[in-house]
C-alpha positions in Angstrom: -35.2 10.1 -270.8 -34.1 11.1 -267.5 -36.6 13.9 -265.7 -33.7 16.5 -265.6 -32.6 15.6 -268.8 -32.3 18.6 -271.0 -34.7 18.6 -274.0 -33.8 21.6 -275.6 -30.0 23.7 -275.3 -28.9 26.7 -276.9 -25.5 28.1 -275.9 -24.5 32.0 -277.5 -26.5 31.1 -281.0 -26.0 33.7 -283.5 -27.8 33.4 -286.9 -27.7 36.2 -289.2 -29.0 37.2 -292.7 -26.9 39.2 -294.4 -25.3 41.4 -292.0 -28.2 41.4 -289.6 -27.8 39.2 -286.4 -31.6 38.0 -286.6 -30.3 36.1 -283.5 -27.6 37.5 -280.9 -25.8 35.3 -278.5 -29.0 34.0 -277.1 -28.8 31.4 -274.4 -31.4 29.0 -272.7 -32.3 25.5 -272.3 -35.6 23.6 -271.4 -35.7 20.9 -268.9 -37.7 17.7 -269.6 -41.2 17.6 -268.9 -41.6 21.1 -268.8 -43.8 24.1 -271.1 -41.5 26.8 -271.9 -42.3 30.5 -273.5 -40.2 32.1 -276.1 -42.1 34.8 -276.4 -40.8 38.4 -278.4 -42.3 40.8 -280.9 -42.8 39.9 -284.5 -38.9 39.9 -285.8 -36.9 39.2 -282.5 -35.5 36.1 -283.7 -37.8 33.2 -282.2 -38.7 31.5 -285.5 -34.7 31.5 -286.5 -33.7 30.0 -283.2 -36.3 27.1 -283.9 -35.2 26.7 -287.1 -31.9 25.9 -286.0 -32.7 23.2 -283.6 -34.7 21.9 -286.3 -31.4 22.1 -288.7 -33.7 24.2 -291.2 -30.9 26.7 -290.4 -27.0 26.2 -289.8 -26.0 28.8 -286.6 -23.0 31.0 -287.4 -21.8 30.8 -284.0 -23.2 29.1 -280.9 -24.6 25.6 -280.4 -28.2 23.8 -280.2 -28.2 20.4 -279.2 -31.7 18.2 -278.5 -31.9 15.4 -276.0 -28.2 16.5 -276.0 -28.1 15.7 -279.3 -26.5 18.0 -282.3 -29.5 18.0 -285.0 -27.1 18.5 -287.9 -25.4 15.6 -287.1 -28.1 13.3 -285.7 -31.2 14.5 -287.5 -33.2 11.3 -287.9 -32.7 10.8 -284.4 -33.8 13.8 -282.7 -36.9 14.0 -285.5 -38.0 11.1 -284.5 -38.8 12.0 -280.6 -40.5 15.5 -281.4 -43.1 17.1 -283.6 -43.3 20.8 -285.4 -46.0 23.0 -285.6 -45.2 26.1 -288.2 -47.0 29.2 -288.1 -47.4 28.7 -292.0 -48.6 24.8 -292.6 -48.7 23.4 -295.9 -50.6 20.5 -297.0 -50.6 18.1 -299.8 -54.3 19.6 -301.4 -55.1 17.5 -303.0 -55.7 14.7 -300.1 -58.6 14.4 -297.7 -57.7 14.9 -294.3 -57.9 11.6 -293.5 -55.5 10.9 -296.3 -52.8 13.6 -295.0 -53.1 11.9 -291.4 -52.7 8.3 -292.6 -49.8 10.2 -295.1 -48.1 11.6 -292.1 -48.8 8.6 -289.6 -46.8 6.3 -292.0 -42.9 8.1 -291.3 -43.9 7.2 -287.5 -43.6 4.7 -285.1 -46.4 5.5 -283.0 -50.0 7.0 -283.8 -52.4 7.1 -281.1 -55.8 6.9 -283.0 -57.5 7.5 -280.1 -56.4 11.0 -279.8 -56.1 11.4 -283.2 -60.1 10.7 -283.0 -61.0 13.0 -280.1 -58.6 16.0 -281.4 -61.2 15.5 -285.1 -63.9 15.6 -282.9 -62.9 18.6 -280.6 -61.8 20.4 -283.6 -64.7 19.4 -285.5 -63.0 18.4 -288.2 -64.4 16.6 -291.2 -62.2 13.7 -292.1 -63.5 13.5 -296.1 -62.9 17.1 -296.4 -60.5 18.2 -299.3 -57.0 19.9 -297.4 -57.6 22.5 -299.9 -61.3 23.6 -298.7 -59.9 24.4 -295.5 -59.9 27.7 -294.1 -56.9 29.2 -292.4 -57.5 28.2 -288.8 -58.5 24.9 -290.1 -55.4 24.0 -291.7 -53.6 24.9 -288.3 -56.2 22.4 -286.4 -55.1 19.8 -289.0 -51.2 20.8 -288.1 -51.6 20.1 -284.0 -53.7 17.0 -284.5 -50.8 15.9 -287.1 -48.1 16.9 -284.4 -49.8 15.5 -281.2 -51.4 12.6 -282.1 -47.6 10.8 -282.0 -47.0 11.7 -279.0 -43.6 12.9 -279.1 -41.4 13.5 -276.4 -41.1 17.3 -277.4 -43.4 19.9 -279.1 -41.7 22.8 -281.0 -44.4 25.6 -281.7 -44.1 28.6 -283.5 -47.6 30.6 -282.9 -49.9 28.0 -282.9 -52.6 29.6 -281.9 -52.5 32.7 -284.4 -54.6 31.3 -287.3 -57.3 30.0 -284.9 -60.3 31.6 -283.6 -60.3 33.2 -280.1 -62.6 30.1 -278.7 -60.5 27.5 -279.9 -57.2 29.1 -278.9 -58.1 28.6 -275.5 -59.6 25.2 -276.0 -56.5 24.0 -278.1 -54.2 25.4 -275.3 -56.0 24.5 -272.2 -57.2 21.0 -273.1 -54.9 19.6 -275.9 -51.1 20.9 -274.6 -52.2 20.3 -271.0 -53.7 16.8 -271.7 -50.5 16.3 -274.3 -48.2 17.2 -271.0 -50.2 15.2 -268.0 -50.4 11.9 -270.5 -46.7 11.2 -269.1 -45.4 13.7 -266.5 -41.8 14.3 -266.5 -41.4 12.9 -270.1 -42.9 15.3 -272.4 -42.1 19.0 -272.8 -43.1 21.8 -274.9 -41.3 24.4 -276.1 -43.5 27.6 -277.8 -43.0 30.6 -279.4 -45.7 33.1 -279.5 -46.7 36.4 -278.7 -50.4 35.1 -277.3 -48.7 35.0 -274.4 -51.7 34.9 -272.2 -53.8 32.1 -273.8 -50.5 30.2 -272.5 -51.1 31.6 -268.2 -51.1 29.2 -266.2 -49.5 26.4 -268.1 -45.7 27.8 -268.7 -43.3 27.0 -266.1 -40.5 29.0 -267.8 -39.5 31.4 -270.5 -37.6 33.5 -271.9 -38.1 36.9 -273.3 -36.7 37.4 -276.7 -35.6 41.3 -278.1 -33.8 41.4 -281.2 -32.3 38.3 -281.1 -31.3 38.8 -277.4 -32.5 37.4 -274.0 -33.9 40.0 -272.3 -35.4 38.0 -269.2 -35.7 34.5 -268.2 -37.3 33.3 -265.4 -39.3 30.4 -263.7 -43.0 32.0 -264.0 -43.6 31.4 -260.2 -40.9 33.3 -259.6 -41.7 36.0 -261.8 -44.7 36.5 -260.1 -43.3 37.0 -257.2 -41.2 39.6 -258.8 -43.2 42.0 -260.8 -46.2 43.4 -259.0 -49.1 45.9 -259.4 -49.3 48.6 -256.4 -52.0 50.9 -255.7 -52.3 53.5 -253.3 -54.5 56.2 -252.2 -53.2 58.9 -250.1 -55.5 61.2 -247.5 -54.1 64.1 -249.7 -51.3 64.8 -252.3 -49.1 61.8 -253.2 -45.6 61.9 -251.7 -42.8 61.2 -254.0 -41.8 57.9 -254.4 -37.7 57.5 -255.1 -37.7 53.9 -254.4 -35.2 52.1 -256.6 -37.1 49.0 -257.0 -40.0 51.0 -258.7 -40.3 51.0 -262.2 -43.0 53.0 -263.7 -45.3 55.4 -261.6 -48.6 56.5 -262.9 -50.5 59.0 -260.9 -54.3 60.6 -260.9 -55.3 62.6 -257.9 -55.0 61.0 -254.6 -53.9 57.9 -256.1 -50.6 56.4 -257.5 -50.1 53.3 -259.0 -46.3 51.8 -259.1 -45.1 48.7 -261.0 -41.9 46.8 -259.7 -39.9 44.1 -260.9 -38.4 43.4 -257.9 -40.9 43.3 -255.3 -40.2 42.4 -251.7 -41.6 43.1 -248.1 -38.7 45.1 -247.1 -40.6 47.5 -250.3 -44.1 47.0 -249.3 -43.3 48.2 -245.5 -41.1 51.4 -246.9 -44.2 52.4 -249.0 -46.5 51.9 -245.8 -44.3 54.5 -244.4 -45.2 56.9 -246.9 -48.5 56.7 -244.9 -51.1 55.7 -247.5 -54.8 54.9 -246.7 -55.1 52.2 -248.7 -52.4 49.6 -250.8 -53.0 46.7 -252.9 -50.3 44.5 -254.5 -51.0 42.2 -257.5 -49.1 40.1 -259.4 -48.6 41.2 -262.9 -49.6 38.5 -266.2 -47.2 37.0 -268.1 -48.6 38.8 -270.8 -48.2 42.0 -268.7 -44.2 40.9 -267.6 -43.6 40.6 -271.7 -45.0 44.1 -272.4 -43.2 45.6 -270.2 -39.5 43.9 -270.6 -40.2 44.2 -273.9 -41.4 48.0 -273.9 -37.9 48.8 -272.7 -39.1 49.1 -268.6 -35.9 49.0 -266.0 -35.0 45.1 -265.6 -33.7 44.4 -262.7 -33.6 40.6 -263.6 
């Protein structure tokens, strides 16, 4: 697959239930080789749109299309270059768990044992254990060593992370996506949906912010750091008011303010020294941070 190959498009999807549009003319696509965010509140559509690139769901209007392929009319083919990861898994539970990975190694072509046997290990996984004398987070561990371990050319995941404890969150994201993505650079991409965003900092390149089915923001995350920023200043006495129109929020206690931006710039940073402030720090907000705050209804400039 080409490096600027598209993995993953969606052009004005619309998927509703009843006479709710769970998803609204969303748009965005994923370039090879990259780790892109869906991320949204509970209900704003993320686990329909993967749905329907999966062809669990027909769209009402729009299109999806993987490795430019149309899953409804290719399926085998684009199943066969990615892996899903549910938020809900289900097992057979009556098999071992080295019976459900030889089970779901069989319908592919290639099984790395290797990783197979250093994701058991990480995840400390007991490979005579019955599936159905798993706990919760375990049964999710099982899920991303069943979906890495073929190394497919695309990961789909919908929350991941949510049925596992807070220290193997981060290990599972840190080690096992970013050793999934450097094992052939270019080639392999994930696309996840979650609203953990910040277990993912650090490792998404792009993403898109999902509100009731709509996009709400989408940006390179380099870029949106540059963007939305954290300023603090103190003032020798009472704050001056601050009508700058790249300001979104302004929070004020005594002496000091404290602005947030989404469209930061020096041209901004030298108008607020003008104000006269004593002292001015800029930060970069977290993604989690970004997502709150798109999604909380903040002024987007995007």
């Amino acid at each position: 697959m080409a490096e600027q190959e598209n993995a993953v498009e969606v052009r004005d999807l619309v998927r509703s239930y009843g006479k709710t549009d769970a998803v609204d003319g969303l748009s965005f696509r994923v370039r090879a080789g990259r780790c892109y965010g869906l991320f949204g509140r509970n209900g704003a559509g993320k686990t329909t749109t993967l749905k329907c690139l999966l062809n669990h769901l027909r769209p009402r209007k729009g299109s999806v299309r993987l490795f430019g392929m149309d899953p409804a009319r290719e399926e085998v083919a684009v199943k066969a270059r990615l892996s899903y990861v549910p938020e809900s898994v289900a097992f057979y539970p009556w098999m071992t768990v080295r019976e459900t990975l030889d089970y779901t190694a069989s319908f592919r072509g290639h099984w790395n044992r290797e990783v197979e046997s250093d994701l058991l290990k990480r995840f400390d996984l007991d490979a005579a254990r019955k599936v159905d004398a798993l706990s919760k987070g375990m049964k999710a561990q099982l899920a991303l060593v069943c979906a890495v371990a073929p190394e497919p050319e695309l990961l789909l995941l919908d929350e991941p992370t949510s049925g596992l404890d807070p220290v193997v969150r981060r290990d599972f994201v840190r080690a096992v996506i970013g050793a999934y993505l450097s094992g052939a650079p270019g080639r392999r991409t994930v696309l996840v949906s979650t609203h953990l965003i910040s277990e993912f900092e650090g490792l998404i390149d792009e993403f898109t912010v999902v509100e009731r089915g709509r996009d709400r923001l989408t940006l390179e995350a380099e870029r949106a750091r540059e963007r939305f920023k954290r300023i603090r200043l103190r003032f020798p006495g009472a704050p001056p008011a601050i009508p700058e129109p790249e300001v979104s929020r302004v929070n004020g206690a005594g002496r000091e303010v404290e602005l947030t931006t989404f469209d930061f710039s020096e041209d901004l940073r030298a108008r607020l020294e003008k104000l006269g402030p004593e002292w001015m720090e800029v930060e970069n907000l977290s993604l989690e941070e970004i997502f709150i705050a798109v999604a909380g209804g903040e002024k987007n400039r995007a």
